[in-house]
CHARMM internal coordinates of N, CA and C (Angstrom, degrees):
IC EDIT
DIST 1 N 1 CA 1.4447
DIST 1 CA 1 C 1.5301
ANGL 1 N 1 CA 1 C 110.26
DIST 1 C 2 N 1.4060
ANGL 1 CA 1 C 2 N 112.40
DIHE 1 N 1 CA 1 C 2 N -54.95
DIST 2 N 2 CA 1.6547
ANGL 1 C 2 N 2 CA 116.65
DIHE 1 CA 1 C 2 N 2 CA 151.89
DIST 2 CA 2 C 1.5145
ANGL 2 N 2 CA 2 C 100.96
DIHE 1 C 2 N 2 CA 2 C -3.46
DIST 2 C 3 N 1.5197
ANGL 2 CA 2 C 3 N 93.26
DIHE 2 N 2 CA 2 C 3 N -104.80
DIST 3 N 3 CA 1.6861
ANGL 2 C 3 N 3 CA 113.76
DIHE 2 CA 2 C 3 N 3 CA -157.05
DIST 3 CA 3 C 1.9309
ANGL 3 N 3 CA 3 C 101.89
DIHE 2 C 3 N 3 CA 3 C -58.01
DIST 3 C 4 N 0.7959
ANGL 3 CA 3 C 4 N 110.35
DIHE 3 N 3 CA 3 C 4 N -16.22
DIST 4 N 4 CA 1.7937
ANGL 3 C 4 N 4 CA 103.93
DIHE 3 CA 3 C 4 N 4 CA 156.83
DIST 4 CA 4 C 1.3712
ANGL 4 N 4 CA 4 C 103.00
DIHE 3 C 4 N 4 CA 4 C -62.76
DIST 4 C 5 N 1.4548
ANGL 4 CA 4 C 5 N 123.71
DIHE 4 N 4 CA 4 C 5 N -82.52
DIST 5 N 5 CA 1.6188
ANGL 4 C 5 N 5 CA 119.00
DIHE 4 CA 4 C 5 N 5 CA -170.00
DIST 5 CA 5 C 1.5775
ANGL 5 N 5 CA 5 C 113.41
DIHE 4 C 5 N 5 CA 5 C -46.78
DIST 5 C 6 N 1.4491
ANGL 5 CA 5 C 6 N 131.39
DIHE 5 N 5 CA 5 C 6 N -24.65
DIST 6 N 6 CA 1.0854
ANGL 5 C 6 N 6 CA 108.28
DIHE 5 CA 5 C 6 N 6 CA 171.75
DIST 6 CA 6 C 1.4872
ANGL 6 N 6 CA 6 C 125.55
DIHE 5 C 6 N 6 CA 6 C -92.88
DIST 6 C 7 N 1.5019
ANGL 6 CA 6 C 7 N 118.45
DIHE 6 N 6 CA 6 C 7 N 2.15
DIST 7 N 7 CA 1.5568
ANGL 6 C 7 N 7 CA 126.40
DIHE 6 CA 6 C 7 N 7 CA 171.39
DIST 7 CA 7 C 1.3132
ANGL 7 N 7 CA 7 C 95.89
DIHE 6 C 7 N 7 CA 7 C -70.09
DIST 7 C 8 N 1.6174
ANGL 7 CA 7 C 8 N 122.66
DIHE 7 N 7 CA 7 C 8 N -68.13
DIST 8 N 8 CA 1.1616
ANGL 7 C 8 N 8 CA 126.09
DIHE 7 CA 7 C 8 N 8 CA 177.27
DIST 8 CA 8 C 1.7708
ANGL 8 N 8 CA 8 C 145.46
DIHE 7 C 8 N 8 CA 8 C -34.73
DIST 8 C 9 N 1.9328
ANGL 8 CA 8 C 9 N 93.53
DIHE 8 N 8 CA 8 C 9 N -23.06
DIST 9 N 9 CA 1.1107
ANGL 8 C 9 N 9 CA 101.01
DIHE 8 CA 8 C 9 N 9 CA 174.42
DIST 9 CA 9 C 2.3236
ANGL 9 N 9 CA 9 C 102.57
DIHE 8 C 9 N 9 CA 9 C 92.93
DIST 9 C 10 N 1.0372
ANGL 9 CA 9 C 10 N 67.12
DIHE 9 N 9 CA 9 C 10 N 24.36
DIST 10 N 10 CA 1.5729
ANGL 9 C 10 N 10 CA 64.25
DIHE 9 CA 9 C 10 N 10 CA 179.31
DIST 10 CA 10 C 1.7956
ANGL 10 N 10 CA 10 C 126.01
DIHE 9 C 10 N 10 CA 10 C -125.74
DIST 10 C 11 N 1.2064
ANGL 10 CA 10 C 11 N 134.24
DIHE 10 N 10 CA 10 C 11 N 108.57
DIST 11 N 11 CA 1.0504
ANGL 10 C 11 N 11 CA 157.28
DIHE 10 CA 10 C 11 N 11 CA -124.60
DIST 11 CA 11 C 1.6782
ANGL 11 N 11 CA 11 C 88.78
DIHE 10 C 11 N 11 CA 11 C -87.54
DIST 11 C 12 N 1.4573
ANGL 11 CA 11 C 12 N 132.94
DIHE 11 N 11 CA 11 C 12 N 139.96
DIST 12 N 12 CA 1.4673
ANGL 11 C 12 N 12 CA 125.11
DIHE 11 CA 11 C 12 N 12 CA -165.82
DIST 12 CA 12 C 2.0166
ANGL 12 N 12 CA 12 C 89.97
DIHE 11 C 12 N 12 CA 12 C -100.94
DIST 12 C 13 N 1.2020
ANGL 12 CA 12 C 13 N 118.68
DIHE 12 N 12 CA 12 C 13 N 138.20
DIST 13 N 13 CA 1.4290
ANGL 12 C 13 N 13 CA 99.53
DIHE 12 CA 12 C 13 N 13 CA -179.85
DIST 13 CA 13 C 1.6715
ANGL 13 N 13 CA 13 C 103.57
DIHE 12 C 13 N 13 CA 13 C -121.19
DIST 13 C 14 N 1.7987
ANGL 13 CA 13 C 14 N 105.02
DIHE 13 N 13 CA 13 C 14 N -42.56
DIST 14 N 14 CA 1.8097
ANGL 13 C 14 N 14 CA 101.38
DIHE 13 CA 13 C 14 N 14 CA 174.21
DIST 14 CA 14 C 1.3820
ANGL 14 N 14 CA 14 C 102.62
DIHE 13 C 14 N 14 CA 14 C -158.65
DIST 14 C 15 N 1.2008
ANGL 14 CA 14 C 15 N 108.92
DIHE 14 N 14 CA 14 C 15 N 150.25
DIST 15 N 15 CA 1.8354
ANGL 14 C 15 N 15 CA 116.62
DIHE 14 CA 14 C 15 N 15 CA 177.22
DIST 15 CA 15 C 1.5324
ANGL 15 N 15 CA 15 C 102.43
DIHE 14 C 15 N 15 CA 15 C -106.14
DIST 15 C 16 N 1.5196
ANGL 15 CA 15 C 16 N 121.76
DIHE 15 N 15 CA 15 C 16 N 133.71
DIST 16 N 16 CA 1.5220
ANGL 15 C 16 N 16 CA 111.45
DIHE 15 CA 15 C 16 N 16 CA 144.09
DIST 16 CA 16 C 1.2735
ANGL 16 N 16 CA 16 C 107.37
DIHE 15 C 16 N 16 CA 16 C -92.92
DIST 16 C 17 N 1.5203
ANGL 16 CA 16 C 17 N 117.84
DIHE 16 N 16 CA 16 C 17 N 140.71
DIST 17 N 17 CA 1.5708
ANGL 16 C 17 N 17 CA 136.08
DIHE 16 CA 16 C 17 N 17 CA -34.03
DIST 17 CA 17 C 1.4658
ANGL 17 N 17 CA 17 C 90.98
DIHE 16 C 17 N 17 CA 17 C -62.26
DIST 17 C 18 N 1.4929
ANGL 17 CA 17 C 18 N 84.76
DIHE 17 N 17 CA 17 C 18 N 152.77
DIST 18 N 18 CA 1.6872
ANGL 17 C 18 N 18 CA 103.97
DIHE 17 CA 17 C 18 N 18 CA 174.54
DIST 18 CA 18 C 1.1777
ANGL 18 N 18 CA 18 C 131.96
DIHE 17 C 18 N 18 CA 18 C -53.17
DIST 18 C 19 N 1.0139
ANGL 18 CA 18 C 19 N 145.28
DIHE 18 N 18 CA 18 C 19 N 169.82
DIST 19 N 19 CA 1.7145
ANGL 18 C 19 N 19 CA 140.13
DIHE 18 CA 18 C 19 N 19 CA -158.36
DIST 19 CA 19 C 1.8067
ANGL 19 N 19 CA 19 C 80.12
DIHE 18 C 19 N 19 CA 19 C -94.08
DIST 19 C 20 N 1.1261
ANGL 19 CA 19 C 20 N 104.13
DIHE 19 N 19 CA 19 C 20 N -38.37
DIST 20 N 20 CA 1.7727
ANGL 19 C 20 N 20 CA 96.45
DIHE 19 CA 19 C 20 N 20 CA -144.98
DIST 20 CA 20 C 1.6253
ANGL 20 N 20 CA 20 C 102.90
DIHE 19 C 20 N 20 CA 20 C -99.87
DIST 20 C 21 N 1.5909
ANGL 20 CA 20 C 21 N 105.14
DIHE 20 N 20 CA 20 C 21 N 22.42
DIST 21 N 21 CA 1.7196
ANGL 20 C 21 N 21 CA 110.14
DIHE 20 CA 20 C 21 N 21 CA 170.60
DIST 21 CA 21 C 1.7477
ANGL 21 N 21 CA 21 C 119.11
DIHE 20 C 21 N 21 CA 21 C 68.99
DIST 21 C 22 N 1.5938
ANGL 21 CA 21 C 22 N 100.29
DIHE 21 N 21 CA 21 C 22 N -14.47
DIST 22 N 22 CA 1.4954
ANGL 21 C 22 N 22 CA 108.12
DIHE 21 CA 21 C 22 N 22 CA 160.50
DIST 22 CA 22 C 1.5471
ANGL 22 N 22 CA 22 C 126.67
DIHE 21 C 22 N 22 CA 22 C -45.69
DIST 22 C 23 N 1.0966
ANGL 22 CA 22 C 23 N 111.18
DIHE 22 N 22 CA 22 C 23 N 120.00
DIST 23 N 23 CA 1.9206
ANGL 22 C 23 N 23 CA 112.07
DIHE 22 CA 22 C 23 N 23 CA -175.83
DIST 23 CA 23 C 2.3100
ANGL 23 N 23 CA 23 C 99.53
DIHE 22 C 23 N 23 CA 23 C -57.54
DIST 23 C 24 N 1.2081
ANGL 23 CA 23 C 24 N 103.85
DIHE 23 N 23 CA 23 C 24 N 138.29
DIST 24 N 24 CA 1.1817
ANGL 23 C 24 N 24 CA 129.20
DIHE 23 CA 23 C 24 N 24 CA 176.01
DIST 24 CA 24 C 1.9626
ANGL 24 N 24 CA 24 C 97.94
DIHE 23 C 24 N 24 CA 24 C -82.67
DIST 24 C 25 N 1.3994
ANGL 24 CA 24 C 25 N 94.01
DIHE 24 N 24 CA 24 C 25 N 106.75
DIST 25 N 25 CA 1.7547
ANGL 24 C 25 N 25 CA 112.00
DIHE 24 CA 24 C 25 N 25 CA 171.95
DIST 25 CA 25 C 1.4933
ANGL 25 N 25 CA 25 C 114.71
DIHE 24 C 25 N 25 CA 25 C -82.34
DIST 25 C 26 N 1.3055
ANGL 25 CA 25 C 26 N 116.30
DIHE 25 N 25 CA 25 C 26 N 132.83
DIST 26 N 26 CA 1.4148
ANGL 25 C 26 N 26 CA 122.50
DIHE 25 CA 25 C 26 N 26 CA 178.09
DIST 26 CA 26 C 1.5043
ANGL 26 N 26 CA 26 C 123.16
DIHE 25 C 26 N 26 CA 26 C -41.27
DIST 26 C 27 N 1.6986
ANGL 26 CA 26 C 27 N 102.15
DIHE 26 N 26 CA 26 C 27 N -35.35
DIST 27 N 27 CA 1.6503
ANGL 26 C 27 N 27 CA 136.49
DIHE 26 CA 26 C 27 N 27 CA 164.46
DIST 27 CA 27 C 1.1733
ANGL 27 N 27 CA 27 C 122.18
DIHE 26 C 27 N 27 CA 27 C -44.84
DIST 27 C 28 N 1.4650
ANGL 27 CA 27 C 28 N 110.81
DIHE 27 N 27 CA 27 C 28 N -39.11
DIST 28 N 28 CA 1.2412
ANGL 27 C 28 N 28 CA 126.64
DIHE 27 CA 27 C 28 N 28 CA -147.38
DIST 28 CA 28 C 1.5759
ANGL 28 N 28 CA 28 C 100.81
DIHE 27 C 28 N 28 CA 28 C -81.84
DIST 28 C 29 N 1.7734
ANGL 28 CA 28 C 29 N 115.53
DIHE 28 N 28 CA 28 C 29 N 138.17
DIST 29 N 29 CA 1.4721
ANGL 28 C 29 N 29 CA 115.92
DIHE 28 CA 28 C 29 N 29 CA -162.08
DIST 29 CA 29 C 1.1785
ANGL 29 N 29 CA 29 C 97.81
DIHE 28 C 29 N 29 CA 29 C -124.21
DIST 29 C 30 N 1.3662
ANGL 29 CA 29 C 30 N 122.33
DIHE 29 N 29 CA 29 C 30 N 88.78
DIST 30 N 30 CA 1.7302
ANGL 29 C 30 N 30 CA 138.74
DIHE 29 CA 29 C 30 N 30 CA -166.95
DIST 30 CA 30 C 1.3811
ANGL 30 N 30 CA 30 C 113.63
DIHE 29 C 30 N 30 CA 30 C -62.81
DIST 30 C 31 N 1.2302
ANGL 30 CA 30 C 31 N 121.60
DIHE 30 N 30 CA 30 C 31 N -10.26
DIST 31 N 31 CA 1.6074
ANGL 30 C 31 N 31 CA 128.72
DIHE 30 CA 30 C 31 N 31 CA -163.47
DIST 31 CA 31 C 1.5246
ANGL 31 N 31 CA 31 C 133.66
DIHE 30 C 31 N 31 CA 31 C -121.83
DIST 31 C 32 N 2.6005
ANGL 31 CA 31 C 32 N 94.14
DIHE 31 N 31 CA 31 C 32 N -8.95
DIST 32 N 32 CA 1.2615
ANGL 31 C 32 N 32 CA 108.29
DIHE 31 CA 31 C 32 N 32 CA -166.30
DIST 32 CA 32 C 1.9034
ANGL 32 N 32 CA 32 C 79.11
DIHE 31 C 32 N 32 CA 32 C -94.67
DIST 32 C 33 N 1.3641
ANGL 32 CA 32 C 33 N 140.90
DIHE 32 N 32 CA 32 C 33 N -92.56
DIST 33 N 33 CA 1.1954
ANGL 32 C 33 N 33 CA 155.02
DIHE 32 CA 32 C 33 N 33 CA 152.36
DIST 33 CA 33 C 1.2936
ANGL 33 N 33 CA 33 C 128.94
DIHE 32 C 33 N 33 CA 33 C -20.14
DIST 33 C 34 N 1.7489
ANGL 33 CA 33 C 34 N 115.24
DIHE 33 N 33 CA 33 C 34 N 91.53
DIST 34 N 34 CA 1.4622
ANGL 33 C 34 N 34 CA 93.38
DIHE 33 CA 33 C 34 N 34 CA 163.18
DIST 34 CA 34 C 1.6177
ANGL 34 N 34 CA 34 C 127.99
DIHE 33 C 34 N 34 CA 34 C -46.66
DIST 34 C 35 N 1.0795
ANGL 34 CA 34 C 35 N 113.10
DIHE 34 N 34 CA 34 C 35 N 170.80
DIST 35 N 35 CA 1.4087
ANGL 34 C 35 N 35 CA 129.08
DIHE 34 CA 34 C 35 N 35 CA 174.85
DIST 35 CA 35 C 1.7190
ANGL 35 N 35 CA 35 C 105.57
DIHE 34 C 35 N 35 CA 35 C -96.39
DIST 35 C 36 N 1.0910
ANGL 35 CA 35 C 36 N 114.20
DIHE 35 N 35 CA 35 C 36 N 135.95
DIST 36 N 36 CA 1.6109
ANGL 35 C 36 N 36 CA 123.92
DIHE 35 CA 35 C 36 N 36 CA 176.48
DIST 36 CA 36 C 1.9607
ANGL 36 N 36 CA 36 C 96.72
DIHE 35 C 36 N 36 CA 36 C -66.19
DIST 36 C 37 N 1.8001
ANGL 36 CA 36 C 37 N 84.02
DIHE 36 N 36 CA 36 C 37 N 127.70
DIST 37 N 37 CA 1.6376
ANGL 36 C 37 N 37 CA 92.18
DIHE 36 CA 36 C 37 N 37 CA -166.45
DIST 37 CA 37 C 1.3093
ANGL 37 N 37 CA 37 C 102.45
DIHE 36 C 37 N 37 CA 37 C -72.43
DIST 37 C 38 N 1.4894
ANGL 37 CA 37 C 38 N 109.55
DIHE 37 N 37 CA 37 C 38 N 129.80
DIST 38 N 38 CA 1.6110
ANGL 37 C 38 N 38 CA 111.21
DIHE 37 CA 37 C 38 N 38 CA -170.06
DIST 38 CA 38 C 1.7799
ANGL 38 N 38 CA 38 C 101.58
DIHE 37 C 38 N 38 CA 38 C -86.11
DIST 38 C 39 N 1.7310
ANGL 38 CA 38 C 39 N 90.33
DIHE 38 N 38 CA 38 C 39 N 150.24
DIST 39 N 39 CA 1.7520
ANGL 38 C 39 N 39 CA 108.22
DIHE 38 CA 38 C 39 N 39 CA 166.42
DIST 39 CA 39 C 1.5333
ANGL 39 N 39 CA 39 C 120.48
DIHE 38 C 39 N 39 CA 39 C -71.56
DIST 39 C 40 N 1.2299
ANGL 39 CA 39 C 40 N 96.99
DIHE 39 N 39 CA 39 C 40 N 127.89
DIST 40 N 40 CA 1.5155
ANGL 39 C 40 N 40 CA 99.68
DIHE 39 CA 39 C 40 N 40 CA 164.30
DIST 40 CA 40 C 1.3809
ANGL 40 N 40 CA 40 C 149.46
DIHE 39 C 40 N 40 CA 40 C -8.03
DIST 40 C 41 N 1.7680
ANGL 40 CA 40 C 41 N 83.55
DIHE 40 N 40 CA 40 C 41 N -59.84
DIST 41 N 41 CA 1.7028
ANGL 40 C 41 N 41 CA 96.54
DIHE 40 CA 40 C 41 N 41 CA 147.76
DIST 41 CA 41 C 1.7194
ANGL 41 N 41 CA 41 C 115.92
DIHE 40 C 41 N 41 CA 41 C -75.04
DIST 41 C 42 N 0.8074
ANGL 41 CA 41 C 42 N 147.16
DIHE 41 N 41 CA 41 C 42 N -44.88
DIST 42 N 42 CA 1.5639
ANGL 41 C 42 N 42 CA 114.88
DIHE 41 CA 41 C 42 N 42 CA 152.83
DIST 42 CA 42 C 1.2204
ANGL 42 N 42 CA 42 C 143.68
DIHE 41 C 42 N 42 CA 42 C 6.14
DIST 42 C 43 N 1.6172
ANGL 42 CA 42 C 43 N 78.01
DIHE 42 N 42 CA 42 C 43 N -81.89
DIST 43 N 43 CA 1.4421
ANGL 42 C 43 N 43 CA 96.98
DIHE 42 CA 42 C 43 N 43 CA -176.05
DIST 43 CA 43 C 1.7717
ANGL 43 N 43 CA 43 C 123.05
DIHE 42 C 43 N 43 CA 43 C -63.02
DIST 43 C 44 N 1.8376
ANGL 43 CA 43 C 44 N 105.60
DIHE 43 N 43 CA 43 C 44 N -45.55
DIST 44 N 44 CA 1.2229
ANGL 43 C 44 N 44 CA 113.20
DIHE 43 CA 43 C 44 N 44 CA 141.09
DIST 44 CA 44 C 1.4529
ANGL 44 N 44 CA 44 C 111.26
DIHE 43 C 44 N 44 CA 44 C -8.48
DIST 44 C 45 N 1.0748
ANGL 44 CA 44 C 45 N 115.72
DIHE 44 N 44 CA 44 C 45 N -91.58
DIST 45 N 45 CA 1.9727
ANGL 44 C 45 N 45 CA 127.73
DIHE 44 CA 44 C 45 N 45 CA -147.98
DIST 45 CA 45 C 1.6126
ANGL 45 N 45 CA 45 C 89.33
DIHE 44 C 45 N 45 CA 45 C -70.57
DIST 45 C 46 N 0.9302
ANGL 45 CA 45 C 46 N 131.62
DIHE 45 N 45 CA 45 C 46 N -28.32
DIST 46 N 46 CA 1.5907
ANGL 45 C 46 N 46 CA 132.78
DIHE 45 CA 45 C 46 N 46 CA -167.74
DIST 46 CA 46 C 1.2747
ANGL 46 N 46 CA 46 C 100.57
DIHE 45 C 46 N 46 CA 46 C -79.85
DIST 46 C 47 N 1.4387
ANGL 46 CA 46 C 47 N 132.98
DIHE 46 N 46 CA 46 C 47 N -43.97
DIST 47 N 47 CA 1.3976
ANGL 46 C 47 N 47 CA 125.51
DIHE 46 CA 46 C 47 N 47 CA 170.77
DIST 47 CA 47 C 1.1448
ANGL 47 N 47 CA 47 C 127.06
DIHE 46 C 47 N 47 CA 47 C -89.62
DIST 47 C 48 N 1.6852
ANGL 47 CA 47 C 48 N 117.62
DIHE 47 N 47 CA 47 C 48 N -11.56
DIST 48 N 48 CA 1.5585
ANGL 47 C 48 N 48 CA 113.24
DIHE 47 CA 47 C 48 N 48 CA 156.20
DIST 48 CA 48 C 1.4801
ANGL 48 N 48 CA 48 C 114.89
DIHE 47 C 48 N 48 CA 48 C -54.83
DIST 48 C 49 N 1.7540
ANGL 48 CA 48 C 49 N 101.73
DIHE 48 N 48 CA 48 C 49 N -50.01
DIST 49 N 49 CA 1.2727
ANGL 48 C 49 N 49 CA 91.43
DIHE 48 CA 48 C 49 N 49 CA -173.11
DIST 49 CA 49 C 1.5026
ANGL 49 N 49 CA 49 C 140.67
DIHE 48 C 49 N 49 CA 49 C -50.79
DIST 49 C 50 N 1.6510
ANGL 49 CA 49 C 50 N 88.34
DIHE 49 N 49 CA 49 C 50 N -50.13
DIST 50 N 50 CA 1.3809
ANGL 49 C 50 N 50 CA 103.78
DIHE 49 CA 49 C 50 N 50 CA 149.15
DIST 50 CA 50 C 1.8006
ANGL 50 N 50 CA 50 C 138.19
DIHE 49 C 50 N 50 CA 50 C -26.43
DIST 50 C 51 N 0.9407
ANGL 50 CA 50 C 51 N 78.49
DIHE 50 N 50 CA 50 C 51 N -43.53
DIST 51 N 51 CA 2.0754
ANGL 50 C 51 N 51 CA 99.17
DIHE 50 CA 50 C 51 N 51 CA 179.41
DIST 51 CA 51 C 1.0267
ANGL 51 N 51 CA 51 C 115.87
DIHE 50 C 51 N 51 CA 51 C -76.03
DIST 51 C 52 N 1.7653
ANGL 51 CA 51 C 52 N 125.45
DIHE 51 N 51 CA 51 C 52 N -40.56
DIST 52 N 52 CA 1.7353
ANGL 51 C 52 N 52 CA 147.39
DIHE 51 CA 51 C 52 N 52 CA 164.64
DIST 52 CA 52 C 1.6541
ANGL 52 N 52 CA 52 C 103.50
DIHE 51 C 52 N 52 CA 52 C -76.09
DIST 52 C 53 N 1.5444
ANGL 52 CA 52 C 53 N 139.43
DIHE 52 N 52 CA 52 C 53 N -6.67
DIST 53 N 53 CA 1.1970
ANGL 52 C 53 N 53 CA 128.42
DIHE 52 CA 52 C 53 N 53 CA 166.30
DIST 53 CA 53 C 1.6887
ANGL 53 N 53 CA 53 C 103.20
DIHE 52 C 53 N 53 CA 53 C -99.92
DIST 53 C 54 N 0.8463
ANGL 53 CA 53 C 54 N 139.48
DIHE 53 N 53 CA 53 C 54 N 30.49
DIST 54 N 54 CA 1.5141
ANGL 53 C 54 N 54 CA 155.02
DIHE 53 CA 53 C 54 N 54 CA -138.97
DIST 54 CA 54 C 1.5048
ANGL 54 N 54 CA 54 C 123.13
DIHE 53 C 54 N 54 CA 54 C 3.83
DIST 54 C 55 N 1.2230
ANGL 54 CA 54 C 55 N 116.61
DIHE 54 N 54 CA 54 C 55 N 32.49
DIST 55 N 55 CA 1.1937
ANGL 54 C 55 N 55 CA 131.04
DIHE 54 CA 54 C 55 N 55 CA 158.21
DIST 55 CA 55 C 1.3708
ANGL 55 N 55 CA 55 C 120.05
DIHE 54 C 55 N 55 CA 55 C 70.95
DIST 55 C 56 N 1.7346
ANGL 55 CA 55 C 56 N 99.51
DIHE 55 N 55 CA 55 C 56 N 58.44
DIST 56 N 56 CA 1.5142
ANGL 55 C 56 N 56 CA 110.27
DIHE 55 CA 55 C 56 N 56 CA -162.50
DIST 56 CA 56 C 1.4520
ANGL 56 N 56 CA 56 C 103.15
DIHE 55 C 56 N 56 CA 56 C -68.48
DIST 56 C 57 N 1.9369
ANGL 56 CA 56 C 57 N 127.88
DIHE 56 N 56 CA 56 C 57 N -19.84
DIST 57 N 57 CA 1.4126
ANGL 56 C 57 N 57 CA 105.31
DIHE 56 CA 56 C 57 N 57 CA -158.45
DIST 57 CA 57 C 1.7467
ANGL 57 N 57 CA 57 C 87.51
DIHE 56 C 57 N 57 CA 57 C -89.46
DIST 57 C 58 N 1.6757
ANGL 57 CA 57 C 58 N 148.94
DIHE 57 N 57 CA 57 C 58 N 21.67
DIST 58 N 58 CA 1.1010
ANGL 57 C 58 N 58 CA 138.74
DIHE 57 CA 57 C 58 N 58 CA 153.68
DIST 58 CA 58 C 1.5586
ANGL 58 N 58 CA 58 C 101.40
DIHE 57 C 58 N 58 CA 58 C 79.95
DIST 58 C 59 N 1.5422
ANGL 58 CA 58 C 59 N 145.20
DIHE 58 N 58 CA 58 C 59 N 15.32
DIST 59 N 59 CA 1.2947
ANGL 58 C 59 N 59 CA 156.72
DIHE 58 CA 58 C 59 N 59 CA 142.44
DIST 59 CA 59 C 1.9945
ANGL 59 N 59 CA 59 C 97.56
DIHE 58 C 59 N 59 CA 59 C 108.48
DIST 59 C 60 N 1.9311
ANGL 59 CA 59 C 60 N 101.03
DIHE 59 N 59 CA 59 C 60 N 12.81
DIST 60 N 60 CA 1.5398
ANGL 59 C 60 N 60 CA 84.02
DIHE 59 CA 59 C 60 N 60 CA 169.08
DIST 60 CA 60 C 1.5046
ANGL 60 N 60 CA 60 C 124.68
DIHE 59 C 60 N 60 CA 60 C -86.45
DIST 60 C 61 N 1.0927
ANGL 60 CA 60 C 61 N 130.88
DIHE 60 N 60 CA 60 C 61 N 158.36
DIST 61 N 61 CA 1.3692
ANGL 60 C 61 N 61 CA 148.77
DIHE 60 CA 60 C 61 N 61 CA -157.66
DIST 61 CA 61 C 1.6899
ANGL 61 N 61 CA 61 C 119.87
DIHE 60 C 61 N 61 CA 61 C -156.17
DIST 61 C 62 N 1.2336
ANGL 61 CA 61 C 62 N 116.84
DIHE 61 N 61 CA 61 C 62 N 108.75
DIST 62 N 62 CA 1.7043
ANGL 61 C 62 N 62 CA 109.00
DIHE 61 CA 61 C 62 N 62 CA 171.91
DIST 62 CA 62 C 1.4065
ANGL 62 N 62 CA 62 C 106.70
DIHE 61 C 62 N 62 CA 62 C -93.26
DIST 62 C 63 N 1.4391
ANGL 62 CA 62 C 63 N 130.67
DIHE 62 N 62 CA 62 C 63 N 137.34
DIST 63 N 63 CA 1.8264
ANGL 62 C 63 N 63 CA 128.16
DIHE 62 CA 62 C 63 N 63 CA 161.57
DIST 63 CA 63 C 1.5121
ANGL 63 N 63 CA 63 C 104.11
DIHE 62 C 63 N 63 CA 63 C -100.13
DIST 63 C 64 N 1.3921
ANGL 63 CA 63 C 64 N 99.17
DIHE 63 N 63 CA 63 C 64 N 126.62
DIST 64 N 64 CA 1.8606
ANGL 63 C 64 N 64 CA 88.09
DIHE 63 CA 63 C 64 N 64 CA 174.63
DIST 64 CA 64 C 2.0076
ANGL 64 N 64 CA 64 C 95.02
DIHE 63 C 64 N 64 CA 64 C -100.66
DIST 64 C 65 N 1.3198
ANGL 64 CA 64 C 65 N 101.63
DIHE 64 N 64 CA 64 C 65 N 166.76
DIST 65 N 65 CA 1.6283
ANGL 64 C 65 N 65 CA 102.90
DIHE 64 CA 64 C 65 N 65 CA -176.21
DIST 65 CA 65 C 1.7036
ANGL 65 N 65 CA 65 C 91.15
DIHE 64 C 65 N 65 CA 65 C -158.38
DIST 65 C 66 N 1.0433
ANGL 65 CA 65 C 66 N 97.27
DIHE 65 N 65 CA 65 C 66 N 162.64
DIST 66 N 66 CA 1.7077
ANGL 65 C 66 N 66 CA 115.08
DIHE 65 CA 65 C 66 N 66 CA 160.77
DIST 66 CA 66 C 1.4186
ANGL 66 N 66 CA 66 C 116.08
DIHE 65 C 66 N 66 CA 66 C -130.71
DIST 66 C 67 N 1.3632
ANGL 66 CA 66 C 67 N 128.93
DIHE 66 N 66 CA 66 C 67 N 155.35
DIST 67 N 67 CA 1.8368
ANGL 66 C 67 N 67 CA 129.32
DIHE 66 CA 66 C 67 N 67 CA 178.39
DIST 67 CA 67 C 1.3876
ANGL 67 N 67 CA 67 C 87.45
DIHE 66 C 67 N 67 CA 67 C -100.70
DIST 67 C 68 N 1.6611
ANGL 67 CA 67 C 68 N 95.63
DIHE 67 N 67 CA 67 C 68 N 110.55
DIST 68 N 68 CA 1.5709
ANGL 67 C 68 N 68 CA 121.21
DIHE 67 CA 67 C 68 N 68 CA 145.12
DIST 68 CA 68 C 1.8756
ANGL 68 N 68 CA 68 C 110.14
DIHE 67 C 68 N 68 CA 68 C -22.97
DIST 68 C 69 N 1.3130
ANGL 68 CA 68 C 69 N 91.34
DIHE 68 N 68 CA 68 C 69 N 118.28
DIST 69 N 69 CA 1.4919
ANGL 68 C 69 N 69 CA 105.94
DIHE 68 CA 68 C 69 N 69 CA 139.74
DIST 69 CA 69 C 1.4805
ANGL 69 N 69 CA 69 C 112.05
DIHE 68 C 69 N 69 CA 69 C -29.91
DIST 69 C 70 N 1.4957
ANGL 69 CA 69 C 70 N 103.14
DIHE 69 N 69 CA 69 C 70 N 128.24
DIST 70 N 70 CA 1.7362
ANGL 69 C 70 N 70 CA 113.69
DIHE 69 CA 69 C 70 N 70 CA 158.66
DIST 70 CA 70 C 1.3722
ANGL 70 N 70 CA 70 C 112.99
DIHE 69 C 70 N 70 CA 70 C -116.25
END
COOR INIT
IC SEED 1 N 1 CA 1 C
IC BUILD
């Protein structure tokens, strides 16, 4: 999904659940701050983990993005 938003021109800003396995805060303002674009390996360990907690969120996922400035 990554390398989609960046063919497209589209800036990655937040995932539910997070790329980086961090718990999502009620606080948390998904739309002011991108999120630092996570590594591969990240994401890796974030979805193993996921896979070893038996995969309560059922493989759903939202990506939020915005189209870059030209």
């Amino acid at each position: 999904m990554l390398e989609w938003f960046e063919q497209c021109g589209i800036e990655f800003i937040a995932s539910i659940p997070t790329c980086t396995g961090s718990p999502l805060l009620r606080t948390e303002r998904l739309f002011d701050q991108p999120e630092p674009h996570p590594t591969r390996m990240a994401r890796f360990l974030t979805q193993a983990g996921m896979l070893l907690k038996g995969g309560a969120e059922g493989g759903l996922f939202i990506m939020i993005g915005r189209k870059r400035a030209q």
